[in-house]
N, C-alpha and C positions, 0 to 999 in steps of 0.2 A: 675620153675612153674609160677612165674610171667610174664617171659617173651610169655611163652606160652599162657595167660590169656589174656596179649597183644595184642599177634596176633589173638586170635581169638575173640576179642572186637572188634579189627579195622576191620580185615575181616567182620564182622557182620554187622559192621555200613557201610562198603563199599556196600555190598548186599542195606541195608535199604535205602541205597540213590541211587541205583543205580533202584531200584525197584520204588522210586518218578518217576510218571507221568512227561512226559515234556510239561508244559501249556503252552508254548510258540506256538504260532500260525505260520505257513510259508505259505506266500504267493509264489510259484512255477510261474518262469515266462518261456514261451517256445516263442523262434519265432528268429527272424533275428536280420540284422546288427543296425535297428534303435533299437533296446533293449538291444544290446549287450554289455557283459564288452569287457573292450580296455586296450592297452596296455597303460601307463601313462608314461614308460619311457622315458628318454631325453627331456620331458618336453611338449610331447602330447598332445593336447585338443582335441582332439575326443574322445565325450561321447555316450553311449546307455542309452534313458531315464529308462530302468532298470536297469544300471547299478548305479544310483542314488536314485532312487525310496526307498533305506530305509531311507534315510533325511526324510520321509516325516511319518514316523509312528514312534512307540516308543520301547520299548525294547519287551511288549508282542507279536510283529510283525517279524517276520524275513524272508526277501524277500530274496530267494533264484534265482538267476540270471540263466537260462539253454541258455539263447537264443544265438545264436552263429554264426557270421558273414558268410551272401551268402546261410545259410539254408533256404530248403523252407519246407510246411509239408509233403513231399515226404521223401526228403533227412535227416530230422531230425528222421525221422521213421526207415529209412533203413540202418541208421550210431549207431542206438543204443542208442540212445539219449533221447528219449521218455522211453526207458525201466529203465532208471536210475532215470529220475524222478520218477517212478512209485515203485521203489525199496525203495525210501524214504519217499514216500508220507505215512502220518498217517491221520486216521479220523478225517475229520473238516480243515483241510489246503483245501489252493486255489491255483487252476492253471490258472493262466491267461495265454489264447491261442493266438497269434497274430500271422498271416502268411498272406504271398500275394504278397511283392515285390521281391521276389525270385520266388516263383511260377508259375507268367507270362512269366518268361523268357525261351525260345525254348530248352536248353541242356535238353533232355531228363533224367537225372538223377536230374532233380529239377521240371519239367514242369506238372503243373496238370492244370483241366478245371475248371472253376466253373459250379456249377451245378451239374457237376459227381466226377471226382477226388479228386476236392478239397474240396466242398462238406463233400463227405466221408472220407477224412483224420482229417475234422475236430469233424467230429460225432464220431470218432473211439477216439480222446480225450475227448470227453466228456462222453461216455459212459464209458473207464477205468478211468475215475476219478472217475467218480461216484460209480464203482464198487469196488475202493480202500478205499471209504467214503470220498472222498475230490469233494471239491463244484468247477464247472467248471466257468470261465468266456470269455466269446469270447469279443475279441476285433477285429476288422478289422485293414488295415496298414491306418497305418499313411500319411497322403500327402509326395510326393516331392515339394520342391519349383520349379515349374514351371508355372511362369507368360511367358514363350516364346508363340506369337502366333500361329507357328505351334510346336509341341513340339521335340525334338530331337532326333534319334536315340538312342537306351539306352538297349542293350543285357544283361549287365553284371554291376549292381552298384558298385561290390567293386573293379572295374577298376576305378574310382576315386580317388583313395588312391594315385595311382600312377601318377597321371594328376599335371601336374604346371598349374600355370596360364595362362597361355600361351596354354595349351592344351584345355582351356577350351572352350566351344561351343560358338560361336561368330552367336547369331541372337535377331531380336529384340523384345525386351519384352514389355509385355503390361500390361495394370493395372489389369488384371481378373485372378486369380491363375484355369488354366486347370489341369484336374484331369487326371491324366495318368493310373490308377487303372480301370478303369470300371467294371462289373459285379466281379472283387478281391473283392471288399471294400462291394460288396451287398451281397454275400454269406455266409459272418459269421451270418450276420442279419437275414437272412432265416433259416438258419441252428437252429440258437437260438430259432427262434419263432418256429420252426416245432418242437423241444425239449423240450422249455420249459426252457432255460438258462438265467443266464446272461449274462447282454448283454452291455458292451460300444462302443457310434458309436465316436471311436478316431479317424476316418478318416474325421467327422464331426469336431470335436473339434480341429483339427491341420487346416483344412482347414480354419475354421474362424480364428484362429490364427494367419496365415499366409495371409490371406486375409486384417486382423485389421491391420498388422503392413505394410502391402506395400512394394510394388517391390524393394525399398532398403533397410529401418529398417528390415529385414523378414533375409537378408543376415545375421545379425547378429547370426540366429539360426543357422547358419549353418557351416562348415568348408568350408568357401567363406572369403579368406583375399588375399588383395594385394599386390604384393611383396613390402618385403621389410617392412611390417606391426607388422609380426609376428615372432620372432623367430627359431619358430619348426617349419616353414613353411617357409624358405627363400623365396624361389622362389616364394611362394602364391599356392592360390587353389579356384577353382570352385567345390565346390561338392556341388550339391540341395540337395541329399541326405539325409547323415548325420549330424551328431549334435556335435556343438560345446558344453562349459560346458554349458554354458548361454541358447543353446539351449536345449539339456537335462533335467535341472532341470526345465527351463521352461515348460515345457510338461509334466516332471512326478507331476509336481505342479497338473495340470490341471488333468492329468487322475488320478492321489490320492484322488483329489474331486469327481470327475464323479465315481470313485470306490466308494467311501465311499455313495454317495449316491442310487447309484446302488444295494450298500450290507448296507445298515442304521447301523448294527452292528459293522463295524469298523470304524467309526465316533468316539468311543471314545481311538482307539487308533491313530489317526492322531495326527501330529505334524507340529508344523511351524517356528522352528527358523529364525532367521534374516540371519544368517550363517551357514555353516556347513562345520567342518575339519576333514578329514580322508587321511592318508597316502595312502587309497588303492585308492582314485580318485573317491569317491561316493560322498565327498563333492563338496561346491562351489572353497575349499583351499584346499591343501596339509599340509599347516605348520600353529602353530596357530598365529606365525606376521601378514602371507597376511591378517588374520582372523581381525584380533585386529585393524591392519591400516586402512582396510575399514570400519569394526565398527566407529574407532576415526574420522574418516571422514565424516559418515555419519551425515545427517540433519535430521535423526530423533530424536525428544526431549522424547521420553519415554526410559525404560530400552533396549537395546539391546543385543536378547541372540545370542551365539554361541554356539554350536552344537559340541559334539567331540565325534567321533566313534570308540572305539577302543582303544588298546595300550596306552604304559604308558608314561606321559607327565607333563616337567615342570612347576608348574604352575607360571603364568606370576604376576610379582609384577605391580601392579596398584594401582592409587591415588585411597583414600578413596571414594571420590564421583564420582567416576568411572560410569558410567551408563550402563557397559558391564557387561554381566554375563554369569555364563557358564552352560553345561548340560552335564555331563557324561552318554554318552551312549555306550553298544554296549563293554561292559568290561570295558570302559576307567576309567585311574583311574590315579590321580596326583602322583608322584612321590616323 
């Protein structure tokens, strides 16, 4: 009899908890390779600024990544990919939309117009968000780096993956970053204001980013290294493209601001560690030493946090007056 009292306590209390509301908020990210998660192993740095963008809010936030390398919003629609965010989306989460650098390009299973096609694929996201009760946000794409004065032939971005250095486009650049998007980057904007959305202009905000740091600092955002520089990159790479760590976090720093102030409501769930460690590659670290040695290194004289996302971890014996400290997020929890 007791054991039966048992099971039907816990059963009950399983119902009662499972019947708690979940107030944790998702921010749903849709779009391409510059958003994308990446593979980390063998020691990878190619980031999608989505694939980092939960460093930057706090545990009531959880940025669910859909975006997925060489989609455009043609091909993300027709692969099924849009109906699965739609399947999870609950009232009050956010979908941030970005698409365009896929889009411009000719293979007819990714090529839409602005204006009409593309246009319409992005109003067909904003309207099922709406209808799902999730609040939409349009982003336009983000620049490539190209300072080149005429700019280069360019079908297919994620043929850069496969590019040494040596492959790379040999012409000469100049100090004015040209915008290779045209009417791509204007039509989220139109589309927002004809609706009634939100709206960030991240093609605006990468642009001056890439403009402030100049024709060589700018290389830095990118998986642009010379052979023999890097590692996981013998041979080196030119890709304007994509994003290194530095260049990811750098960006989702910047669109986390431009979000929050876009949406004022999630202003109080932004974060800003000094660092951030996760095994899956959302941080700036992998392990919490890289974490701790650039800490002990740094010239900053106030406390220094780090960040840890996830999974369970030793925690690290430090002097007393240590000036690092830590943040369990994201489950994380000392061992």
């Amino acid at each position: 009899m007791k054991q039966i009292r048992f099971i039907l306590v816990t059963a009950a209390l399983l119902l009662l908890v499972s019947a708690i509301p979940d107030k944790t908020t998702t921010i749903f990210i849709i779009g391409d390779s510059t958003a994308a998660n990446k593979d980390i192993s063998k020691g990878k740095l190619e980031r999608g600024w989505g694939m980092v963008l939960q460093s930057y809010f706090d545990d009531n936030i959880r940025v669910d990544n859909h975006a997925v390398n060489g989609r455009s919003s043609l091909s993300f629609i027709n692969e099924g990919r849009w109906d699965k965010v739609l399947e999870r989306m609950k009232p009050g989460d956010y979908v941030i939309i970005q698409f365009g650098h896929n889009d411009e390009k000719p293979k007819a299973d990714r090529h839409t117009d602005p204006g009409s096609t593309f246009d319409y694929n992005l109003a067909k996201f904003v309207r099922e968000t709406r209808e799902h009760g999730g609040i939409p946000v349009l982003m336009n794409c983000v620049v490539r780096r190209n300072f080149f004065v005429n700019a280069p032939e360019n079908d297919d971005d994620e043929k850069l993956r496969t590019q040494t250095f040596k492959d790379g486009v040999r012409m000469v650049e100049g100090d004015t970053l040209i915008d290779t998007h045209g009417l791509y980057r204007v039509a989220p904007r139109d589309v927002a204001r004809r609706m009634n959305v939100h709206f960030v202009d991240a093609n605006k905000i990468t642009h001056d980013l890439e403009q402030g740091l100049g024709t060589e600092a700018s290389k830095r955002l990118h998986m642009w290294f010379l052979p023999g520089t890097e590692p996981s990159e013998p041979k080196g790479k030119q890709d304007n493209t994509h994003y290194s760590v530095y260049g990811a976090h750098t960006v989702a720093h910047l669109l986390a601001d431009a979000l929050c102030q876009e949406v004022p409501i999630l202003k109080k769930y932004r974060t800003d560690a000094d660092y951030t460690v996760d095994r899956l590659g959302r941080g700036q670290y992998l392990t919490l030493d890289e974490a701790i040695t650039a800490a002990q290194s740094s010239s900053k004289k106030d406390d220094i946090t780090i960040q840890i996302l996830g999974g369970d971890w030793d925690k690290p014996q430090l002097p007393k007056k240590s000036k690092i400290r830590f943040i369990l997020r994201q489950g994380a929890t000392w061992k």
